[in-house]
N, C-alpha and C positions, 0 to 999 in steps of 0.2 A: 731655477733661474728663468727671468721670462724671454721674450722674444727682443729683439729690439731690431723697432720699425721706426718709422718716423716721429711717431709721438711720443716712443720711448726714447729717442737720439734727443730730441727738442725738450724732453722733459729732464733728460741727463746734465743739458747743458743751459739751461736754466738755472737749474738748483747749483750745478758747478759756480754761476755766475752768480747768485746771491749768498753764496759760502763767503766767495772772494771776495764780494764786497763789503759784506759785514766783518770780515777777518783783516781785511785793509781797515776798518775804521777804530774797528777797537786799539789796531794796534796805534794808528793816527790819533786816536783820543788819548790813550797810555801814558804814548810815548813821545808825540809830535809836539800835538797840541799846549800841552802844559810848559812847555821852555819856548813859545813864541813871544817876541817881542813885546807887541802892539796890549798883548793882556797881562802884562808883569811876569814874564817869562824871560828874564834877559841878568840882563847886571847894571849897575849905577856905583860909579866911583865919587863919594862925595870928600871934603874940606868943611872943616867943621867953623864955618868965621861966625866969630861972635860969642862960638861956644858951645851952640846948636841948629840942627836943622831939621827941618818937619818936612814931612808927606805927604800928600793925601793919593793911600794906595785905595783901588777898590776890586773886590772879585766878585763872581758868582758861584764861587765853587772854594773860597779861601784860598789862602795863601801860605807857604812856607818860606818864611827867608831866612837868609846866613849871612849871617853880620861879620866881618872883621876891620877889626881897629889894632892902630901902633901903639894905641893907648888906653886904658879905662875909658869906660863909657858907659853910659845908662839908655836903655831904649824903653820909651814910653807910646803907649797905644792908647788912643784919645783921652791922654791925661793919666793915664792909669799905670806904673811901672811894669814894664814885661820880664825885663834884665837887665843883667849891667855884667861887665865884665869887657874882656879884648874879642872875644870869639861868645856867638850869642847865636843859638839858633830860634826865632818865634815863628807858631801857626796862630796866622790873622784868620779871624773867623768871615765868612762870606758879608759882603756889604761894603759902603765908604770907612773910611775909618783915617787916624790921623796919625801919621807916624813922626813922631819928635825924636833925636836922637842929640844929647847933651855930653861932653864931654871937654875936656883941656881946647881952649884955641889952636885952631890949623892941625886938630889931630886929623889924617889919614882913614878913612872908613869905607869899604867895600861892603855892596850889597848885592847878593844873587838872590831873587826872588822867582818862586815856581808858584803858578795857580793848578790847582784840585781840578784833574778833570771832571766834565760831567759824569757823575753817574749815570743822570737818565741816559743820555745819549750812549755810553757805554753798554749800556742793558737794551738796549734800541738794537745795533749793531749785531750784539752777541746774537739775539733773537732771530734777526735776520738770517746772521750766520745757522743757527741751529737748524729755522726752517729751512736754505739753500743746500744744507744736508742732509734733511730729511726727503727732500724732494729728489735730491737725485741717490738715497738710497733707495724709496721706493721705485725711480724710473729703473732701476737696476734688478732688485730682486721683488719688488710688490706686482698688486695684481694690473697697474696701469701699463708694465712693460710688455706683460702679452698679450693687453687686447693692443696697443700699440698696431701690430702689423694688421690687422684687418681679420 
């Protein structure tokens, strides 16, 4: 085990601090990220007047949503049927796309909608994390920690 001087303390707690930081992000990418509002992370209670209503979701990373209705219903993705039934689970693949949803007039239909974290930014993170580990296992046991004291 080597010395620990100044530039083994400062190398410890470096690599300490980019563990944490890539370890807060993956889990913020995971976990956070994907149920935020503003990028289809949320819910939408819609009222079916007319018969039906349409969408326009869009992601960078797709979509998973969960559909419930009081009633039958068909969910179509630009034009193209996805499901149909009371309870409907569809993954939108990354891009605009058009969500129609056709059913009984004034039928009841809930939507939770989750977007696909980034991967990249995920493997970004993780990376970080692995080097912030690496560095303060070497300030610990490699050979920076005992030229460290002089």
């Amino acid at each position: 085990m080597g010395r620990s001087g100044p530039a083994g303390r400062a190398l410890l707690a470096t690599g300490t601090l980019l563990f944490l930081f890539g370890a807060i992000g993956v889990v913020y990418h995971v976990l956070i990220y994907p149920s935020m509002v503003p990028h289809y992370g949320g819910g939408e209670q819609l009222c079916l007047s007319g018969g039906s209503v349409s969408l326009l979701v869009e992601s960078e990373g797709g979509l998973v949503i969960w559909l419930e209705s009081d009633s039958r219903v068909v969910a179509l993705v630009d034009g193209q049927v996805a499901g149909e039934g009371e309870r409907l689970t569809l993954e939108i693949p990354p891009g605009a796309h058009d969500l129609t949803i056709e059913g009984r007039e004034g039928a009841e239909v809930s939507l939770r909608l989750r977007q696909a974290p980034s991967v990249r930014k995920i493997l970004a993170y993780a990376t970080l994390s692995a080097l912030g580990l690496t560095v303060a296992w070497a300030s610990l046991f490699g050979r920076w920690a005992s030229k460290g004291a002089g």
